[in-house]
Structures are given as C-alpha cells and as structure tokens.
N, C-alpha and C positions, 0 to 999 in steps of 0.2 A: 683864116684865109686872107691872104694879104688883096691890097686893091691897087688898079694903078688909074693916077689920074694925071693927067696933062703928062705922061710919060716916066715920070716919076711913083716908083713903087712902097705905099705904103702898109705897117702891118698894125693891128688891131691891139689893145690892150693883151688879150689873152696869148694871143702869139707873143708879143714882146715877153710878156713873162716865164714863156715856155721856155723860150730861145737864151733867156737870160738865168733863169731858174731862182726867181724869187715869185713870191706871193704877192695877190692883185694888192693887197692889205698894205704889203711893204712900198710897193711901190707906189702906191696911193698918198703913204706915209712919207714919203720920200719928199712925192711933187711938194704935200701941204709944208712941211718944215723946211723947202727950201732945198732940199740938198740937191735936186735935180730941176733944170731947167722945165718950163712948162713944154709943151711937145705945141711946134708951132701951126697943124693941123689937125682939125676935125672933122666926121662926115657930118650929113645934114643931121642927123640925130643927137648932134654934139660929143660924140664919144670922140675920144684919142684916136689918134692915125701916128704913126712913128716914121720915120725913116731910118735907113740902114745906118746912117752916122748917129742919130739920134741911139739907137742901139745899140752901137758900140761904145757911143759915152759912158751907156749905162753899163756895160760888161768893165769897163776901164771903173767905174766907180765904187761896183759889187770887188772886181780885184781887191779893189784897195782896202776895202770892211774885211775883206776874208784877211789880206795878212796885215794887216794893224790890230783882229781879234784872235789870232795866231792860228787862223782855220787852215 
C-alpha cells in the first residue's frame, strides 16, 4: 500500500518489488553493492519509501540485466 506524504506518493519495499518483479534479496543486493542509488526516503520505522521515478530507475536498470544476460 503506497503512502503519501507532504503530497508526494510513496510505495513500500514490497510494492516496489511487485511492480518491478525482482526479489526483496535482489534488490537489497542491489542497494548493498552499489548498483542502485540508496531510496532517499524512509517512514518512522526506517524502512524504504520509493518514488515513482525512483521506480522507474529500477525498471530502466532490471531492463538492462535482462538484455545484457540475453533474457
């Protein structure tokens, strides 16, 4: 369930991953090695919040793994 705050709508780990269709694992593995900017919102319990651009980075980044590993 995405949230919005100060007008701006953000969505949750679990959603970003649905939407984009990789695993919590992969993209956990992503932030830690670097390949993905860190998400520059958290709620009070410190988890990820994403934006809609923030999620199409990552759709633009899984692109590029699918055809550079010939998927």
């Amino acid at each position: 369930m995405s949230v919005t705050i100060n007008g701006q709508t953000y969505y949750r780990t679990v959603e970003v991953c649905r939407i984009v269709d990789i695993s919590k694992s992969t993209l956990f593995r992503w932030l830690k090695q670097g390949i993905l900017n860190e998400c520059k919102c958290r709620d009070r319990r410190g988890w990820r919040l994403f934006t809609r651009d923030e999620i199409d980075g990552l759709k633009r980044e899984v692109n590029q793994i699918n055809k550079a590993g010939g998927l």
